[in-house]
C-alpha positions as CSV (number, residue, x, y, z in Angstrom):
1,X,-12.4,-3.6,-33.1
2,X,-12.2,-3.8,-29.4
3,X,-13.3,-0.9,-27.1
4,X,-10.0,1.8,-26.5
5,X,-8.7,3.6,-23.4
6,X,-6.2,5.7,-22.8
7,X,-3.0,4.4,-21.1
8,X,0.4,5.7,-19.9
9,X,2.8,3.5,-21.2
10,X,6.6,2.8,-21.0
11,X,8.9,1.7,-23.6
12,X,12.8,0.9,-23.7
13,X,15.2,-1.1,-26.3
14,X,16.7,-4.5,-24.9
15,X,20.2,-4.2,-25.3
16,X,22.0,-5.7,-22.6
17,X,25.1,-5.1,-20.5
18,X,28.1,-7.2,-21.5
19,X,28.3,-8.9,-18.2
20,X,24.1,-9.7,-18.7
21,X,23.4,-13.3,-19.5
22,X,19.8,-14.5,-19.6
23,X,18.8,-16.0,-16.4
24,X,16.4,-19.2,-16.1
25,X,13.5,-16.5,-15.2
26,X,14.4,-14.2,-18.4
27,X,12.9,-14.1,-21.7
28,X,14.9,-12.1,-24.7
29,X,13.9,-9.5,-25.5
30,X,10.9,-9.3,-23.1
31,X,11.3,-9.4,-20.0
32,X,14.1,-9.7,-17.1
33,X,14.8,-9.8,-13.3
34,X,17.5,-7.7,-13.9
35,X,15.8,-4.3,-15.3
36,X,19.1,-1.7,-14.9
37,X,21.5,-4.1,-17.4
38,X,19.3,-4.5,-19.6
39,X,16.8,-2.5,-20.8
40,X,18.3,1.3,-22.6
41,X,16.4,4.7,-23.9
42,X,13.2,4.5,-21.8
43,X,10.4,6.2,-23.1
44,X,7.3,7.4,-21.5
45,X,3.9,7.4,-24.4
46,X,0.7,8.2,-23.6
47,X,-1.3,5.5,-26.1
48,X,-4.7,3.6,-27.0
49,X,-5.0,0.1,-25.1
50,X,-8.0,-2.3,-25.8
51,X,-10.3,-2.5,-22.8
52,X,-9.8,-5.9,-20.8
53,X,-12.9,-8.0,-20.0
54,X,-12.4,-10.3,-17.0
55,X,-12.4,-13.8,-17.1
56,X,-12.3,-17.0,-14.7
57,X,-10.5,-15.7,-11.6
58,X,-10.6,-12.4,-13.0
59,X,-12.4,-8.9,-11.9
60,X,-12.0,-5.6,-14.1
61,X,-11.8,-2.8,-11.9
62,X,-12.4,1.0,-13.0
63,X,-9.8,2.5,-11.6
64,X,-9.9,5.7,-9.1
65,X,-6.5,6.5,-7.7
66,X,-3.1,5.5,-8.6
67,X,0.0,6.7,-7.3
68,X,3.1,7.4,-8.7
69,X,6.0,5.2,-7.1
70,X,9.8,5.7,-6.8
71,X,9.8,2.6,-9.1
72,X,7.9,4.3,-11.6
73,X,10.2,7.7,-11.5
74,X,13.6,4.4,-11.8
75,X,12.2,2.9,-14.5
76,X,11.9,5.9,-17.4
77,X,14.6,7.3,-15.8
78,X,17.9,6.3,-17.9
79,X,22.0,6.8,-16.5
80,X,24.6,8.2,-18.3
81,X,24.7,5.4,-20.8
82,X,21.0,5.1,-21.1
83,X,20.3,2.2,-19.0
84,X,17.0,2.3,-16.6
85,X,18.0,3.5,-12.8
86,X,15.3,0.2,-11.3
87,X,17.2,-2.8,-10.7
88,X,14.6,-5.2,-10.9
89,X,11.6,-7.6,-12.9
90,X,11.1,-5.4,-16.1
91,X,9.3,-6.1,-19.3
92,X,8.7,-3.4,-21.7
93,X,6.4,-2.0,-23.4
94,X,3.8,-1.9,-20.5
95,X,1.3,0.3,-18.8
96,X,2.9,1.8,-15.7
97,X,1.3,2.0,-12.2
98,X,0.8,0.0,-9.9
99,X,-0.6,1.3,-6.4
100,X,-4.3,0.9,-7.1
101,X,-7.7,1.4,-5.9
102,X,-11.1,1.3,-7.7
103,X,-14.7,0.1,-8.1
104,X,-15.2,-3.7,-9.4
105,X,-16.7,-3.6,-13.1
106,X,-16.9,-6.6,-14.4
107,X,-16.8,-10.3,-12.2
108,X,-15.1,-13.5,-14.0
109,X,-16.3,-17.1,-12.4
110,X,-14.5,-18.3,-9.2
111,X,-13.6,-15.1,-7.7
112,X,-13.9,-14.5,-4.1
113,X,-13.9,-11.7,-1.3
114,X,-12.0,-13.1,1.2
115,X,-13.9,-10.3,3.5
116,X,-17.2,-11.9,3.3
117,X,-17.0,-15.1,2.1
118,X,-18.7,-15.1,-1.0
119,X,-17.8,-14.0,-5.0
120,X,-17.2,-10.6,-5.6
121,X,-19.8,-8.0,-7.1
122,X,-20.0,-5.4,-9.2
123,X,-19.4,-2.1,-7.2
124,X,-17.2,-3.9,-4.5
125,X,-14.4,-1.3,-3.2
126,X,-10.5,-3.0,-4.0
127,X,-6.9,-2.7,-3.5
128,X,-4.9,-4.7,-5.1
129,X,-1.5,-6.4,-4.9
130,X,1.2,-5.8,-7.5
131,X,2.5,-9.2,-6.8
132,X,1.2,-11.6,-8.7
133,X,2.2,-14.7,-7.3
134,X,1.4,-18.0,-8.7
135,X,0.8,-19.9,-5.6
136,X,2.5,-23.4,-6.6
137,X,6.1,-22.6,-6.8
138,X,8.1,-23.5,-3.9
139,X,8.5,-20.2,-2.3
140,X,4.9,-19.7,-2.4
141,X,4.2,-23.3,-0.9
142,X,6.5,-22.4,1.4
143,X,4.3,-19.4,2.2
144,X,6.9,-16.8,0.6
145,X,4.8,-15.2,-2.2
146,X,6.9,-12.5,-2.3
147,X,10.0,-14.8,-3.4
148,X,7.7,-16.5,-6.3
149,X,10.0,-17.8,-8.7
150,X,6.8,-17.5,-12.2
151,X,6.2,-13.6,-10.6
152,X,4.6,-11.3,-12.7
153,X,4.2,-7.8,-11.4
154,X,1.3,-5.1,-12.2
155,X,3.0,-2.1,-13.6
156,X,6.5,-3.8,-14.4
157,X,6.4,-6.5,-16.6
158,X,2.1,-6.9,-17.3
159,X,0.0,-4.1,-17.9
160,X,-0.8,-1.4,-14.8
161,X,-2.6,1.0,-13.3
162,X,-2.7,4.5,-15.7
163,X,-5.0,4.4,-17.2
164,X,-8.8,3.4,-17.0
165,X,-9.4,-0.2,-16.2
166,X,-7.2,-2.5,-15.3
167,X,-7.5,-6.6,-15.2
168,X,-6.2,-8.9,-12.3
169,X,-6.8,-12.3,-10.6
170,X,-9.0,-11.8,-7.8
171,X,-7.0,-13.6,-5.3
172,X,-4.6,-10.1,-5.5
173,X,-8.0,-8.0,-4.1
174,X,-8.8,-6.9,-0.8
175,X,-12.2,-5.0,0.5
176,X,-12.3,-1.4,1.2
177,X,-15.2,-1.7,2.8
178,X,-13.3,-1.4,6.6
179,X,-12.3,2.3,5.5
180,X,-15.6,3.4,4.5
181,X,-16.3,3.6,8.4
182,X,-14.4,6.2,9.6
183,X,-13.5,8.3,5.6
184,X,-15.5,10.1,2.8
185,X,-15.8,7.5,-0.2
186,X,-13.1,9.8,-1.8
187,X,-10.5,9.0,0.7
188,X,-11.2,5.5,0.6
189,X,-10.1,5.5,-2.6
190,X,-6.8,7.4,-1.9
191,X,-6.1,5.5,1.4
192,X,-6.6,2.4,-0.7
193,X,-4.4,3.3,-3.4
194,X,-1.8,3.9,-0.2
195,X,-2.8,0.4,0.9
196,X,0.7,-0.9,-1.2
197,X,3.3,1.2,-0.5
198,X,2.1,1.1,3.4
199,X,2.3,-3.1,2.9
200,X,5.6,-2.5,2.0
201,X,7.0,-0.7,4.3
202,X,4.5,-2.9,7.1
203,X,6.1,-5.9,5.7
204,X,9.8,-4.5,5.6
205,X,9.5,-3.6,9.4
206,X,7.0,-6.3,11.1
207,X,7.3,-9.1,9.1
208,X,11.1,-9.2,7.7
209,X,12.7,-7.0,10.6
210,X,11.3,-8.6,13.5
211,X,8.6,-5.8,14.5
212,X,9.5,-3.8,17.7
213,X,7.7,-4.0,21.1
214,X,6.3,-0.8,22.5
215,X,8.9,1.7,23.6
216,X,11.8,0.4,21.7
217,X,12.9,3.5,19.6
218,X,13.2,3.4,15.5
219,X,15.4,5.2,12.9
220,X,13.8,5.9,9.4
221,X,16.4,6.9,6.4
222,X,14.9,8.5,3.7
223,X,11.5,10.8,3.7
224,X,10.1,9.2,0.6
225,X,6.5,7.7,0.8
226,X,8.2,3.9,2.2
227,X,9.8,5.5,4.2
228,X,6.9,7.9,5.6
229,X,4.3,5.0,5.4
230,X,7.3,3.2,8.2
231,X,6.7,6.3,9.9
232,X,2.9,5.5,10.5
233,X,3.3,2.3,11.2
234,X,5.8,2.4,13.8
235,X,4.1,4.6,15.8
236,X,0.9,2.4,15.3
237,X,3.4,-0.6,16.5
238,X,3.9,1.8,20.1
239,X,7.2,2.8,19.2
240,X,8.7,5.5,22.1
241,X,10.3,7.4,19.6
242,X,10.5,7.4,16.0
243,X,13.5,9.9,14.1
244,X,13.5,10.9,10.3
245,X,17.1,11.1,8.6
246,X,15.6,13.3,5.6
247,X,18.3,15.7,3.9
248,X,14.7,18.1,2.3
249,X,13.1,20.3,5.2
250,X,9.6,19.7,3.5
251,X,10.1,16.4,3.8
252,X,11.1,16.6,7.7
253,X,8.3,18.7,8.1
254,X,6.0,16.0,6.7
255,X,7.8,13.4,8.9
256,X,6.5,15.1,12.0
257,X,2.5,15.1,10.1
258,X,3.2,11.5,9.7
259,X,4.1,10.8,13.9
260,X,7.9,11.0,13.8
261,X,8.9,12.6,16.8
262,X,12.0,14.1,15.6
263,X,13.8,15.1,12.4
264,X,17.6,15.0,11.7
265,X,19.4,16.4,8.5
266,X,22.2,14.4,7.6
267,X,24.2,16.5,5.7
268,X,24.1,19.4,8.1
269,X,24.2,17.4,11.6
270,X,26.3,14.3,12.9
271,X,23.8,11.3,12.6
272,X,24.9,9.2,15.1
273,X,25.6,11.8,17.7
274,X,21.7,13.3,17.1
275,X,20.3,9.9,17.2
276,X,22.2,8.6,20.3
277,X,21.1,12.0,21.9
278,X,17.6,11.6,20.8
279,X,17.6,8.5,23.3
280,X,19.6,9.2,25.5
281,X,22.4,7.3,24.8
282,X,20.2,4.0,23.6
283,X,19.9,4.0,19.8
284,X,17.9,2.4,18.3
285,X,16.1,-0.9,18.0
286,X,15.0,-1.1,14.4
287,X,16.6,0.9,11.3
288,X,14.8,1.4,8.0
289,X,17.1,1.9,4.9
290,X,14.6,3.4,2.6
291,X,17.1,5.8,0.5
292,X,18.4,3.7,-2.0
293,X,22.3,5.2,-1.1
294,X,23.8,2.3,1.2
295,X,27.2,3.2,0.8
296,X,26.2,6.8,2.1
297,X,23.9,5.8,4.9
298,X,25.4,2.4,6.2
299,X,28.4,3.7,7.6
300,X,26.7,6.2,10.2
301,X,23.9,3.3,11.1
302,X,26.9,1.0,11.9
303,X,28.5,3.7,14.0
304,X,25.2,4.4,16.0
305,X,24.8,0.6,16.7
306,X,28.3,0.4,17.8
307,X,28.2,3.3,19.9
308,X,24.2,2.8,21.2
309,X,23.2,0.7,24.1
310,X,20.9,-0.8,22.4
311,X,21.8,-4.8,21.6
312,X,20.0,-6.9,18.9
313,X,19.3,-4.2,16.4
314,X,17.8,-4.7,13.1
315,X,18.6,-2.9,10.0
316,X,16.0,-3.4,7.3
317,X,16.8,-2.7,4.3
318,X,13.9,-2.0,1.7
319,X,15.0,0.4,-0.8
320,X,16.2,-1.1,-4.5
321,X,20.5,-0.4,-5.3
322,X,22.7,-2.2,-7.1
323,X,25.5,-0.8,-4.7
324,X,27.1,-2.8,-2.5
325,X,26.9,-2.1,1.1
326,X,30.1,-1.4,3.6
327,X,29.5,-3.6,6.5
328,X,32.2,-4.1,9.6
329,X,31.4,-7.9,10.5
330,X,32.8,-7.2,13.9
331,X,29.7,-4.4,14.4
332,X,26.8,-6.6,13.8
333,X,28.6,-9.8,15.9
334,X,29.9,-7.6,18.7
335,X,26.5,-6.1,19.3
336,X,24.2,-8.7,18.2
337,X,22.9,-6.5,15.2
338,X,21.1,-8.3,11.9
339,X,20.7,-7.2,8.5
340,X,17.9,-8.5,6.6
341,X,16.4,-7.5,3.3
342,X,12.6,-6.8,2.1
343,X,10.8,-7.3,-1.0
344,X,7.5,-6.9,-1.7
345,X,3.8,-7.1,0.4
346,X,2.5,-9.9,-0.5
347,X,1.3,-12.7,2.1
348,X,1.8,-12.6,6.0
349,X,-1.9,-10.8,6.5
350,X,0.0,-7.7,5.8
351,X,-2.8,-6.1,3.4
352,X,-5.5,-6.7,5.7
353,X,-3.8,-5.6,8.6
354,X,-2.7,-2.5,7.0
355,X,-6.8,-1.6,6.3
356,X,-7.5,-2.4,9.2
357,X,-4.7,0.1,10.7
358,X,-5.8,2.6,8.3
359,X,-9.3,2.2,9.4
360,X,-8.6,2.5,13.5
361,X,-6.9,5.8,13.0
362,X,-3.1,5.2,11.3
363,X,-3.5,8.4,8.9
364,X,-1.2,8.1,5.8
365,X,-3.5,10.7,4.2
366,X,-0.6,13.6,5.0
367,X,1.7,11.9,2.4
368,X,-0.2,12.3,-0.7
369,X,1.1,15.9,-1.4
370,X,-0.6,16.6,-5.2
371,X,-3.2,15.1,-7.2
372,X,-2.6,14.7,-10.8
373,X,-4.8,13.6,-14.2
374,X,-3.5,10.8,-16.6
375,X,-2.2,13.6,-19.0
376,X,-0.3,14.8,-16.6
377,X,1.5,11.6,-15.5
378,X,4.3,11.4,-17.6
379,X,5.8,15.2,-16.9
380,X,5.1,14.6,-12.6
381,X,7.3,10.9,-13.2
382,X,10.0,12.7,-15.0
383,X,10.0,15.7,-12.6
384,X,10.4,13.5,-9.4
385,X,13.9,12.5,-10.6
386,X,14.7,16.0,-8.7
387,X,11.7,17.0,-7.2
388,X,11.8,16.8,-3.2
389,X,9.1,18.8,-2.5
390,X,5.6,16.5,-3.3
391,X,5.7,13.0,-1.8
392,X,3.0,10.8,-2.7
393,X,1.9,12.0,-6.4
394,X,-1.4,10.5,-7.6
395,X,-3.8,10.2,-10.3
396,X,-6.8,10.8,-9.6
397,X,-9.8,8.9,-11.4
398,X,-7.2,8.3,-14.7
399,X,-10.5,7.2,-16.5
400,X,-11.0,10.8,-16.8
401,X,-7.9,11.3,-18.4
C-alpha cells in the first residue's frame, strides 16, 4: 500500500441547474467550468491521500505555507438551495489549496529552473502557479495561458495544497531564492505562498488594466487579500495616491499597513464625493473591482468617472460574480473609460516580477493576519463566510498537521 498523508478535501453532489448543459470543456459528473450550477451540498473532510512521486516534468514539493483563498471559502460554501457560491472550473472531490510555497522533494526528468538554467534540485525554494496550462492550445500559442481552453487548476479541479506534498509540472515553479536576500527563511516561505494572490492582482492591474504611470491616482474596492495585494503593487507602480473602499475598519486600518493612502467607508460616506475630494477633483485613473458585488459597487465607480477629470479610466474587474453589471454606455464613451476583465496569473513575467517586487522592498507580509495548522483548515474556511476581521489565513507547514 502506498505511503498516506493527511489532506483537506472537498466534496459536493453533481446535480445540475435546469438551465446547465454540458459544455465542450465539461465532463459529467466530474468536472465543469461552471462550478455555482452545478455542483450542491459541499462538504469539507479532512482524509488519507497516497503520497505522489514525481515523474517526467514533475517535482514533489513538501509543502510549507498555504493560504486560504476567497475561492476556497466560495467553493464549500453552498446558497440557499445548496449550490457552491464559486462560479467557476470545479471538479470535486479534491484537495483544496492552492497558494503554495515549499521545499523541492523529489525531481522527475526534464525539469528546469528557469532562474538558473539548469534542472531543479532537491531543496530548491518554489512557488507555484495554480494554472496549469497546457501550452498548445490556441490561447496559450497565442501567449494567453490564462485563457487555456485543456486548463486544469491546482486546488479546483486536481489535487491542491492542504496537505503535505503536493505534485506539479515543473514549468508552473518559480525560485525563491531572490527573497532569501532581504527575509528569514520563514518569510520566504510565507511571501512565497503570497507570490499568487499578488500575481493576480499584478496581472489584473499591469497586465489586463493597462498599468498606471507614476502619479496617476487608483481606487481599490474591497479590502480582501486581491485587493490588498493591488494595494502594494500600485504603490510599487508610483501611484500618487491609492484609496481603499472597505465597509470593515480592520480592514481599512490594514489598507493603510499595506501603502493606501486613504480609507473610505462606503456605507457610511458618499464614494464618489470622498474620492473626487481625495484628488482634488481628478478621480481616478485605474479602478479595481475586487468585491465580488458589481451591482453594489458599479454604480458609484460610474458616477466618479463621470464626475472626475480624469479621461481614459480603466475599471478592472477581478473579482468572480455571476451578477450582471449596470453600465451607462454613454459613461464609458463620453469619458473615454474601459472595462476589462482579469483571470488568473499565469504568463506575461508576472510571477517573476512579483519576487522580484517582493524582494526590493514591496511588503505584503501585513496581510497574513493568522497562521493556522491543517486541522484547523476546515473551521477558518467556513468561518471566513462572515469573518472580516483576519485577511490572509494560512497554514502553516500542513505536513505537520
Amino acid at each position: 500500500m502506498a505511503e498516506q498523508m493527511t489532506a483537506v478535501r472537498l466534496h459536493a453532489d453533481w446535480n445540475p441547474k435546469p438551465e446547465f448543459k454540458l459544455g465542450s470543456k465539461d465532463i459529467d459528473k466530474r468536472q465543469t467550468y461552471l462550478g455555482s450550477l452545478v455542483w450542491r451540498n459541499p462538504e469539507l473532510k479532512i482524509e488519507k491521500v497516497a503520497v505522489p512521486e514525481a515523474g517526467p516534468g514533475e517535482v514533489v514539493i513538501e509543502l510549507r505555507q498555504v493560504g486560504i483563498c476567497g475561492s476556497d471559502v466560495h467553493m464549500a460554501q453552498p446558497d440557499d438551495d445548496g449550490y457552491i457560491w464559486y462560479p467557476g472550473l470545479t471538479g470535486f472531490p479534491c484537495t483544496l489549496g492552492h497558494e503554495l510555497s515549499g521545499v523541492i522533494v523529489d525531481v522527475g526528468s526534464g525539469t528546469f529552473n528557469k532562474a538558473t538554467r539548469k534542472p531543479y534540485q532537491v531543496g530548491d525554494p518554489v512557488c507555484v502557479e495554480e494554472m496549469v496550462w497546457c501550452g498548445v492550445c490556441q490561447p496559450c500559442a497565442d501567449g494567453w495561458p490564462n485563457h487555456c481552453e485543456q486548463l486544469d487548476e491546482i486546488g479546483f479541479n486536481i489535487d491542491g495544497g492542504f496537505t503535505k506534498y503536493i505534485k506539479v509540472p515543473g514549468k508552473l515553479c518559480w525560485s525563491l531564492d531572490p527573497l532569501r536576500e532581504q527575509h528569514s527563511e520563514e518569510d520566504v516561505f510565507r511571501l512565497g505562498s503570497m507570490v499568487e494572490p499578488t500575481s493576480v492582482a499584478y496581472n489584473a492591474l499591469i497586465e489586463r488594466g493597462g498599468g498606471i504611470r507614476a502619479g496617476d491616482n487608483a481606487v481599490v474596492l474591497g479590502g480582501g487579500p486581491i485587493g490588498m495585494a493591488g494595494i502594494a503593487v500600485l504603490k510599487k507602480s508610483g501611484a500618487a495616491k491609492v484609496i481603499l473602499s472597505e465597509p470593515a475598519a480592520g480592514r481599512r486600518e490594514l489598507g493603510k499597513r499595506m501603502g493606501a493612502d486613504a480609507t473610505i467607508d462606503p456605507t457610511q460616506e458618499d464614494f464618489t464625493q470622498r474620492i473626487l475630494e481625495l484628488t482634488r477633483g481628478q478621480g481616478a485613473k485605474i479602478y479595481l473591482e475586487a468585491t465580488g458585488l458589481p451591482t453594489v459597487v458599479f454604480p458609484s465607480i460610474e458616477q466618479t468617472i463621470w464626475e472626475g477629470s480624469t479621461l481614459n479610466s480603466t475599471v478592472v474587474i477581478v473579482a468572480r460574480a455571476e451578477a450582471k453589471i449596470p453600465v451607462t454606455g454613454e459613461v464609458f464613451q463620453v469619458r473615454r473609460a474601459h472595462i476589462v476583465g482579469a483571470q488568473g496569473h499565469s504568463g506575461h513575467g508576472t510571477f517573476p516580477r512579483v519576487i522580484e517586487c517582493m524582494a526590493s522592498g514591496m511588503n505584503v507580509l501585513p496581510m497574513m493576519t493568522k497562521e493556522i495548522s491543517l486541522s484547523e483548515v476546515p473551521d477558518h474556511i467556513v468561518a471566513l463566510r462572515t469573518d472580516r476581521d483576519e485577511c490572509k489565513i494560512s497554514c502553516h507547514r500542513p505536513g505537520d498537521a
